[in-house]
C-alpha positions as CSV (number, residue, x, y, z in Angstrom):
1,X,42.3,-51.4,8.4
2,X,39.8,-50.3,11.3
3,X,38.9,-54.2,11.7
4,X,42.8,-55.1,12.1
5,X,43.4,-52.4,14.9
6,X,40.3,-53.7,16.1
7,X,41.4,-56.9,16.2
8,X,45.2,-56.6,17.9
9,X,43.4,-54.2,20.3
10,X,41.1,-57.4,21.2
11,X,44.4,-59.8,21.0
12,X,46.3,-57.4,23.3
13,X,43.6,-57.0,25.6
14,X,43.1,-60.9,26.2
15,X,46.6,-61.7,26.4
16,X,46.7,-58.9,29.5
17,X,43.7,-60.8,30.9
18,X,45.6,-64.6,30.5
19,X,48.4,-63.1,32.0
20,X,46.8,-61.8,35.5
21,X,44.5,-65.1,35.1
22,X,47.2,-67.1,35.2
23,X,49.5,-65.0,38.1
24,X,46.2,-65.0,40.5
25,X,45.7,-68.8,40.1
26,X,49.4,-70.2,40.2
27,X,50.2,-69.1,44.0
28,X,50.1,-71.7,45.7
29,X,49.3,-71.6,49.5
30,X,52.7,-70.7,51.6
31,X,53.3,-74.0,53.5
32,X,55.2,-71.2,56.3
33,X,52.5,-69.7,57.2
34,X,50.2,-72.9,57.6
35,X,52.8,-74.0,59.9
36,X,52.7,-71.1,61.8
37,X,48.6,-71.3,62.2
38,X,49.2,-74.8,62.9
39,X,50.5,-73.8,66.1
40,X,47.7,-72.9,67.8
41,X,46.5,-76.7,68.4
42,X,49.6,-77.7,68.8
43,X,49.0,-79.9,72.7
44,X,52.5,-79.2,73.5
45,X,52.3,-75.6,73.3
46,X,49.2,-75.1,74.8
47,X,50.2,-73.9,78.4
48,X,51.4,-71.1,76.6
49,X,48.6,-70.5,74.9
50,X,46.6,-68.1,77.4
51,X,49.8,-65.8,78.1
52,X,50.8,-65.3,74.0
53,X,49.4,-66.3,70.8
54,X,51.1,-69.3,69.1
55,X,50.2,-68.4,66.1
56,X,49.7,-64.5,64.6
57,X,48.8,-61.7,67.0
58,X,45.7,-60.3,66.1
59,X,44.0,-57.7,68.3
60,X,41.2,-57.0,65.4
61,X,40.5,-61.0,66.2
62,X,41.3,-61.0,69.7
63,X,44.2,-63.5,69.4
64,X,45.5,-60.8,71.3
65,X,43.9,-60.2,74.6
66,X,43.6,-56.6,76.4
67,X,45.1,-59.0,79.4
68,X,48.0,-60.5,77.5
69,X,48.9,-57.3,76.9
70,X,49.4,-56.2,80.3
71,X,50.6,-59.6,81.6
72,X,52.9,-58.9,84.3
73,X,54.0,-62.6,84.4
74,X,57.2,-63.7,83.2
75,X,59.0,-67.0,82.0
76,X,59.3,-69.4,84.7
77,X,60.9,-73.0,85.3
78,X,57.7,-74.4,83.9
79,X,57.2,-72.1,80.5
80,X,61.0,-72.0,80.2
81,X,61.3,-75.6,77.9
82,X,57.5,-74.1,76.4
83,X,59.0,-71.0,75.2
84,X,62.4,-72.8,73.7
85,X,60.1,-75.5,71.9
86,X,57.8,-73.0,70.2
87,X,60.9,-71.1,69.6
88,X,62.2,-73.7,67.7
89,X,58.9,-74.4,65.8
90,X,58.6,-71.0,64.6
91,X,62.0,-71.1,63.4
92,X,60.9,-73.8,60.9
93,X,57.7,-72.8,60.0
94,X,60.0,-69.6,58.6
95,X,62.2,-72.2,57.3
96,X,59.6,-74.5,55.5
97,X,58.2,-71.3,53.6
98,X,61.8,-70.2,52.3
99,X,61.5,-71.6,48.9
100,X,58.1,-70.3,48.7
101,X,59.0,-66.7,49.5
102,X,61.8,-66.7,47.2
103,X,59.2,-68.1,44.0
104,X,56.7,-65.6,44.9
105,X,57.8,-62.8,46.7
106,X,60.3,-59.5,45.3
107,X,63.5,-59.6,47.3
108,X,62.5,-56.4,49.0
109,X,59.3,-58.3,50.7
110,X,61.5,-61.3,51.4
111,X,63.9,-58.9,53.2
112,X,60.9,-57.2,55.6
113,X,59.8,-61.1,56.4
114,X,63.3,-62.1,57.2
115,X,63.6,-59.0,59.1
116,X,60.5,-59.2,61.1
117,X,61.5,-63.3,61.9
118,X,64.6,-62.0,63.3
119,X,63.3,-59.3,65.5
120,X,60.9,-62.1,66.5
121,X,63.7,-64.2,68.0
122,X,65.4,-61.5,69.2
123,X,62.0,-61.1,71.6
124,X,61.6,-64.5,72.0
125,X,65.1,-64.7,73.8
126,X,64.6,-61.8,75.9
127,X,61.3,-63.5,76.9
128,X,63.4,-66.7,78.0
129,X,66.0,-64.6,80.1
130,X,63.2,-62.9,82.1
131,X,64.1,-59.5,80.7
132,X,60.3,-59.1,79.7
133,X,57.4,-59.9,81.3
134,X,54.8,-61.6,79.1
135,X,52.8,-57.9,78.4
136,X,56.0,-56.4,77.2
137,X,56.7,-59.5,74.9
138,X,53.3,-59.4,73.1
139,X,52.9,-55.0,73.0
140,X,56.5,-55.8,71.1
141,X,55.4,-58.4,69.0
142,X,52.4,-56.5,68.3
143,X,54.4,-53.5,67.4
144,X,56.9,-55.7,65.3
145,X,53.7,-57.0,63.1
146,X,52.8,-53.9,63.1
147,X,55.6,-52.0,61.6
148,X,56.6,-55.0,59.0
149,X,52.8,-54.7,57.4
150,X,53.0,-51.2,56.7
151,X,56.9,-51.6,54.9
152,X,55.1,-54.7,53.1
153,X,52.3,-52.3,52.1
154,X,54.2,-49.8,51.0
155,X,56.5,-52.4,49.0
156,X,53.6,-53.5,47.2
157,X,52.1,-50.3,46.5
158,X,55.6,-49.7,44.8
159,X,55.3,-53.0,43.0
160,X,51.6,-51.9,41.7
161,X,52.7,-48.6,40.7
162,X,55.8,-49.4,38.8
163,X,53.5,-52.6,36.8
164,X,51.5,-49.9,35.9
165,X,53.8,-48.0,34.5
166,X,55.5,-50.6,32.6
167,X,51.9,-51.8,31.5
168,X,51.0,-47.7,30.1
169,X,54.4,-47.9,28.6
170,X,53.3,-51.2,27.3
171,X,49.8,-50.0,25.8
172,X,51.5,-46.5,24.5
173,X,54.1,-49.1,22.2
174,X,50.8,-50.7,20.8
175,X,49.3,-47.5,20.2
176,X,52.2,-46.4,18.1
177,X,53.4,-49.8,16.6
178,X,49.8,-49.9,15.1
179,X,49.7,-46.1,13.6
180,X,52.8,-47.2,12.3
181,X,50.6,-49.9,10.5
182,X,48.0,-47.4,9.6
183,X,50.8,-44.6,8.4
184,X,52.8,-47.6,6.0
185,X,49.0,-49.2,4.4
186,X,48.1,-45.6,3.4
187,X,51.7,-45.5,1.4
188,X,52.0,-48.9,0.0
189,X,50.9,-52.2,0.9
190,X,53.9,-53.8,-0.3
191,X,56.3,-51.7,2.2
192,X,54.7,-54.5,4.4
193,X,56.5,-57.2,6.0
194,X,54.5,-60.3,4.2
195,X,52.6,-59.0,1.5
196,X,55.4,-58.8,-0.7
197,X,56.2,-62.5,-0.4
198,X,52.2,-63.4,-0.3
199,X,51.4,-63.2,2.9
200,X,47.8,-64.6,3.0
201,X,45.9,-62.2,6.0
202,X,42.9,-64.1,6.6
203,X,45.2,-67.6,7.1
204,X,47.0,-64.8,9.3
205,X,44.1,-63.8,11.0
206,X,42.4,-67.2,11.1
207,X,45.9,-68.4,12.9
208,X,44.5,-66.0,15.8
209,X,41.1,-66.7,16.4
210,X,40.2,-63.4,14.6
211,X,37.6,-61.8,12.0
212,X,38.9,-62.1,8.3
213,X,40.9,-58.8,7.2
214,X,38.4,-57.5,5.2
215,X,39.4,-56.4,1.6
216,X,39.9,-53.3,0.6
217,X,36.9,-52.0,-2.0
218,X,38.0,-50.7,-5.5
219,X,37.0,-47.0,-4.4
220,X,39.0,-47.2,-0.7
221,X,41.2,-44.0,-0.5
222,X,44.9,-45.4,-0.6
């Protein structure tokens, strides 16, 4: 009896170990955001480039100068039909990484992305009608990053906890299923699912990959 336990223990355990195998190696790369990065070589853009970045901002990779921030500049004639083209470009980067988000993502991290894109815009227009100078647009981007990480931390923190849980709850219904086991073979054998119709437990175990059930010896306590 030891060997079985010892053997669904070792099934159990490499089944979890497939499982997060298999989720860490089926993301595939979110074509939104390698839009997004592709940005910042876009030739198009480029004027823009030394007043905001195209891209993410990024103080911790100086994406985001010390003098962006404090730009006093604002939109003019010339950035004008800059700022509506990269406008329009960020808008379907977001777009082309939809159907990615909603295969990969929880609805609550969708929502914080969606919420961050539109806050985005919402600066991005204010930037076009000269109601912020450059400085103001990227402290507020900054800030808008900013806030949408730590809700997306949080959410994922969630996420990790409750798997967790469900994965304790998962390991305590092992636990008992297999003194369950032990409690019935100690009774009668037959009380079983299997043996009773001839179950054969090394074809069984042999079926998983696993050690033999080893038989019982004529003195084994019942």
């Amino acid at each position: 009896m030891n060997a079985t336990l010892h053997s669904f223990r070792r099934v159990a355990s490499l089944l979890c170990l497939l499982a997060v195998v298999t989720q860490a190696h089926a993301v595939p790369p979110d074509p939104g955001a390698a839009c997004v990065r592709a940005l910042d070589s876009d030739p198009e853009l480029q004027p823009l480039a030394q007043k905001t970045p195209l891209a993410f901002p990024s103080p911790r990779r100086r994406t985001l100068t010390l003098a962006m921030q404090s730009d006093p500049r604002k939109v003019d004639d010339d950035d004008k039909p800059l700022v509506s083209a990269w406008t329009k470009a960020l808008q379907h980067c977001f777009e082309l990484g939809r159907d990615f988000r909603s295969q990969v993502l929880t609805p609550e991290s969708q929502a914080i992305l969606q919420s961050q894109q539109n806050d985005l815009e919402d600066l991005l227009a204010k930037l076009y009608a000269g109601e912020l100078s450059y400085g103001d647009f990227n402290r507020a981007r900054q800030d808008i990053y900013d806030k949408h990480a730590e809700q997306a931390s949080s959410t994922a923190q969630k996420m990790l906890d409750d798997r967790a849980a469900q994965a304790l709850a998962a390991q305590q219904a092992t636990l008992d299923a297999q003194r369950h086991l032990g409690d019935s073979s100690t009774t009668d054998d037959t009380s079983v699912p299997g043996y009773s119709s001839g179950l054969n437990t090394d074809d069984f175990a042999r079926s998983l990959h696993l050690p033999p059930v080893p038989p019982k010896s004529p003195g084994a306590t019942q």
